[in-house]
PLY file of the C-alpha trace (Angstrom):
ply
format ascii 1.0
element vertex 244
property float x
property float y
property float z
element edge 243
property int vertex1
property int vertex2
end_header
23.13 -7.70 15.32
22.70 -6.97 18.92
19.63 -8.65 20.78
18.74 -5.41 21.88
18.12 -4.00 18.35
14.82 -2.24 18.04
13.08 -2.78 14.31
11.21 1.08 13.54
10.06 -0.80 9.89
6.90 -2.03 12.90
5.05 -1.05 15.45
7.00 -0.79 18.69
5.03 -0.13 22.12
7.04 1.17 24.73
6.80 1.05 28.30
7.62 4.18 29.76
9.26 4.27 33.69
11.31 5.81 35.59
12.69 2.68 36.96
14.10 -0.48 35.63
13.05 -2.89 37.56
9.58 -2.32 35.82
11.31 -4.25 33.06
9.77 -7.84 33.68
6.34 -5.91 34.65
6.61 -4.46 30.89
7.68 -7.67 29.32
5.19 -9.57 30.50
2.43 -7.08 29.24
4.28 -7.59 26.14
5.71 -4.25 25.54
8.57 -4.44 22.93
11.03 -1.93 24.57
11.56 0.20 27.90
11.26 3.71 27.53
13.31 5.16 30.66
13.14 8.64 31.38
16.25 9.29 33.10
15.13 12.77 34.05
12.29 11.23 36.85
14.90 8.24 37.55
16.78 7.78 40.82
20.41 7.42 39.88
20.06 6.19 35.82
23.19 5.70 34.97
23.65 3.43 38.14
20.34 1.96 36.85
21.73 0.84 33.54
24.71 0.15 34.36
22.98 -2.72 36.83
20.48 -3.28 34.24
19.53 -7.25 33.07
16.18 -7.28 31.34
15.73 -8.48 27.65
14.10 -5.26 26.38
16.02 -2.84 24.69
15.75 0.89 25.78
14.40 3.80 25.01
16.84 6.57 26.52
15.05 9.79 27.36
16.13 12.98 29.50
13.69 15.20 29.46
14.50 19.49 29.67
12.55 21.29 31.51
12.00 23.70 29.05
10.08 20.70 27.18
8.18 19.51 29.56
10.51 17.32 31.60
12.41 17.31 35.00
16.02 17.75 33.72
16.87 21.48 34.37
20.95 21.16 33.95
20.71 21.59 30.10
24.72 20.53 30.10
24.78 18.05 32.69
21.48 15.91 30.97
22.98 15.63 27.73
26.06 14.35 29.32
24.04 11.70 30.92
22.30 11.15 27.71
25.84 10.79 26.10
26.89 8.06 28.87
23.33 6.22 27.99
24.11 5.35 24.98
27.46 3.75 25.81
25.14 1.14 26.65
24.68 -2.13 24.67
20.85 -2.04 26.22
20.10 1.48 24.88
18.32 1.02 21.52
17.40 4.70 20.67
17.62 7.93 21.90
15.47 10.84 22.56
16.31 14.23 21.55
14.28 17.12 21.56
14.10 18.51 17.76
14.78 22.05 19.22
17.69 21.36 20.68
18.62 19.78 17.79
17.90 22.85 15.05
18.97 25.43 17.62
15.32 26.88 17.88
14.82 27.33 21.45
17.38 29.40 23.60
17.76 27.53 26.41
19.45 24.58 24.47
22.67 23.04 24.34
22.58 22.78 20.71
25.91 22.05 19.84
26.26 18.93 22.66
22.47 17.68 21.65
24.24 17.27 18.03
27.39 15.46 19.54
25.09 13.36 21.19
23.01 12.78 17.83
26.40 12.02 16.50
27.89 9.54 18.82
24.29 7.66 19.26
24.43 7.47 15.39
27.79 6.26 15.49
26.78 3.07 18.05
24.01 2.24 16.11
21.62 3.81 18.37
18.46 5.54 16.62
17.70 8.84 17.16
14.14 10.19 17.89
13.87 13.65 17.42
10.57 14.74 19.53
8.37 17.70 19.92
5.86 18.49 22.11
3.50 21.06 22.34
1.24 21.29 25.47
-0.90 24.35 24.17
-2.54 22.99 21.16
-2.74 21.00 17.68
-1.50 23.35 14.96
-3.11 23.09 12.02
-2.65 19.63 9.48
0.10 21.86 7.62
1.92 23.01 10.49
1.58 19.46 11.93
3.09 18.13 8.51
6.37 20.63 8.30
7.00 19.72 12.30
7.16 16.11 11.26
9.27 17.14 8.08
11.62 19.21 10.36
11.35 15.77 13.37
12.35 13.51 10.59
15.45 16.06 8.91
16.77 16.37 12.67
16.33 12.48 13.81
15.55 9.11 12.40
12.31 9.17 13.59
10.29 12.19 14.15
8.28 12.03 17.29
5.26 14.95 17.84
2.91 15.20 20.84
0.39 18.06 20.58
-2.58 18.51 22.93
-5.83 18.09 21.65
-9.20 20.19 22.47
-11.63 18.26 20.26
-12.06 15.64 17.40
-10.82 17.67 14.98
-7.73 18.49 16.58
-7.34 14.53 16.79
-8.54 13.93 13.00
-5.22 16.31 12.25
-3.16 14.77 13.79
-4.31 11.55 12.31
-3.98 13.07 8.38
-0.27 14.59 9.36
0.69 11.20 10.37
-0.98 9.28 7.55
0.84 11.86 4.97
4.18 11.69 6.70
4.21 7.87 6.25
2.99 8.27 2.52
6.17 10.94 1.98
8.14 7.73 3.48
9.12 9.43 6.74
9.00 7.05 9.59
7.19 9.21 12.74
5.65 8.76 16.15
2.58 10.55 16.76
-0.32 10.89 19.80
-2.61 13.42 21.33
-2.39 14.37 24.53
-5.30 15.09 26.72
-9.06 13.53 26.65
-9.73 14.14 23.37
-6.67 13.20 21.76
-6.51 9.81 24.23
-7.85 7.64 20.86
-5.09 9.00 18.77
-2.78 6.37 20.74
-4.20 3.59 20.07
-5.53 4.84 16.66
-2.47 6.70 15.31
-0.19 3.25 14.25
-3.21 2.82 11.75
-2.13 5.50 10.04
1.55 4.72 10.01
3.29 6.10 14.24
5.92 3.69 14.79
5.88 4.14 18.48
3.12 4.05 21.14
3.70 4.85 25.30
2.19 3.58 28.24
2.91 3.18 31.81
2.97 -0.28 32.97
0.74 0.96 36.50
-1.95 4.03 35.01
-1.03 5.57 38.27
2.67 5.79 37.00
1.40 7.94 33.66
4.39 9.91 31.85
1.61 12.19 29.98
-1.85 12.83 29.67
-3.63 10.76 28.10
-1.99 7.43 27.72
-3.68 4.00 28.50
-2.51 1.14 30.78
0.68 -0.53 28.99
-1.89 -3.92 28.40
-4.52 -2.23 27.53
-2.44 -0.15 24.30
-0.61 -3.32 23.19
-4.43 -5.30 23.22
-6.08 -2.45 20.97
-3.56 -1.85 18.75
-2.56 -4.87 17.68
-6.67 -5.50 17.35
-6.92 -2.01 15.03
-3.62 -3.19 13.07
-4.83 -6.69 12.44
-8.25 -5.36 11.60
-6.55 -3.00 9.16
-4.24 -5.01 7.38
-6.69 -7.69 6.88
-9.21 -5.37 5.18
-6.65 -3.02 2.99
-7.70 -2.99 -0.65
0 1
1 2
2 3
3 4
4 5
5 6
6 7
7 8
8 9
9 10
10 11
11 12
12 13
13 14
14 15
15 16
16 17
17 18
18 19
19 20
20 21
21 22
22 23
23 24
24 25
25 26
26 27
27 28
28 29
29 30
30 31
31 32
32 33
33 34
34 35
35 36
36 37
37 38
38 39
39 40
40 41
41 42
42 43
43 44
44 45
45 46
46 47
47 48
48 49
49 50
50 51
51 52
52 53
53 54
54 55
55 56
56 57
57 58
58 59
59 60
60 61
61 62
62 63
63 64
64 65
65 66
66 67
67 68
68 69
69 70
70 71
71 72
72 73
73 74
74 75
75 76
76 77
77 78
78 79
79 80
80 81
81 82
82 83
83 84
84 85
85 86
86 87
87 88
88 89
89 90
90 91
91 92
92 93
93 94
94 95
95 96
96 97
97 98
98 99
99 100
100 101
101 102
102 103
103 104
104 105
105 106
106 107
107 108
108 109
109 110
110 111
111 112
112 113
113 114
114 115
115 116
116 117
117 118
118 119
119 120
120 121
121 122
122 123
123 124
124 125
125 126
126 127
127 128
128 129
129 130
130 131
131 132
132 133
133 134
134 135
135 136
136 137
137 138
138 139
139 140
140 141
141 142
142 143
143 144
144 145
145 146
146 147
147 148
148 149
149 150
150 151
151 152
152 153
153 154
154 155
155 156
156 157
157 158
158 159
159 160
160 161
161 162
162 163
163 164
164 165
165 166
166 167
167 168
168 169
169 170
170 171
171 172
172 173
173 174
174 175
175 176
176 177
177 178
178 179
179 180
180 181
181 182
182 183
183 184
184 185
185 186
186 187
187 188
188 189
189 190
190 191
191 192
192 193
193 194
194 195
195 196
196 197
197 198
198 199
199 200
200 201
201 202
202 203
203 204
204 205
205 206
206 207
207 208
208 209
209 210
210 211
211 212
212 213
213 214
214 215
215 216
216 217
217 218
218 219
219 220
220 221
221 222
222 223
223 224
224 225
225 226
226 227
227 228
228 229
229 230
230 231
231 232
232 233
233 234
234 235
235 236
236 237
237 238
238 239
239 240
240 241
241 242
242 243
């Protein structure tokens, strides 16, 4: 077992960066993994190749056609590819339409080789979605964390949420993926989904982000790295001392 093995079975909070040497920053708020988007990084691969912290990683290139900075479709799964050579990288993030060939400006076939070889090193595959329009309804929200979890070992899904109801959706797709005994990371992004973070591993997300510095924010929405680790584990306690 490597000392940079993530366990999905609980809650991990990840601090999400675009540099590693916000690694002891993140450690010391007592975040349980690094979340490094290589796609708003300053040479990444140099980055981990230098890198000595104790958390394991979180590898994630964004597209551009999903919201990130990565715009060489070919060239960012390469990188990804070369990431997870790495005895640091714990999982890997790959967008679910890349994966299932839905959207045309994928690489499908080298996000699958990528899939493969992180698979074969042990790495864990998240298989996200994002959408920065709206929250579908709870069905639609359900079959995108069916298709998350048939692509990747952990189906990730960030919608954007208008109002409360949008967020109490979100909150009963994630509560009935974890009863079908799919593991899943879920939030709402935006103002009114903000809650959903800190709310959402009640209901069974296995992941939660958060910048280390608010300033530093990867999405809308997400709380101060101390702040998300403090409520959570508050909500979770709270929970599991009061299930019947």
């Amino acid at each position: 077992m490597s000392a940079f093995d993530l366990n999905f079975d609980e809650f991990v909070l990840a601090a999400s960066t675009d540099s590693l040497a916000d690694e002891p920053a993140a450690r010391e708020a007592v975040a349980d993994a690094v979340e490094f988007r290589l796609d708003l990084a300053a040479d990444p691969l140099d980055q981990l190749a230098g890198y000595d912290g104790e958390l394991p990683i979180i590898a994630t290139n964004r597209a551009a056609w999903e919201g990130g900075e990565a715009t060489d479709e070919a060239g960012r799964l390469d990188t990804l590819a070369t990431a997870v050579e790495h005895d640091a990288v714990a999982a890997v993030d790959l967008e679910c339409r890349a994966l299932d060939g839905s959207v045309a400006d994928a690489d499908t076939d080298t996000a699958r080789d990528v899939r493969a070889s992180a698979r074969e090193a042990g790495v864990t595959v998240i298989a996200s979605i994002h959408d920065f329009e709206s929250t579908p309804p709870v069905a639609e929200l359900t079959e995108r964390l069916r298709l998350g979890s048939e692509e990747g070992d952990i189906a990730k899904l960030a919608t954007t949420a208008h109002d409360r109801g949008d967020a109490l959706d979100l909150l009963t797709a994630t509560h009935r993926a974890t009863a079908a005994g799919r593991t899943v990371a879920t939030m709402g992004m935006g103002a009114a989904g903000q809650h959903t973070r800190a709310v959402a591993p009640v209901y069974g997300s296995k992941i939660g982000y958060a910048p280390v510095d608010p300033a530093d924010a990867t999405a809308p929405g997400q709380y101060p790295l101390a702040t998300l680790r403090e409520v959570v584990d508050t909500l979770t306690t709270a929970t599991a001392n009061n299930d019947v």
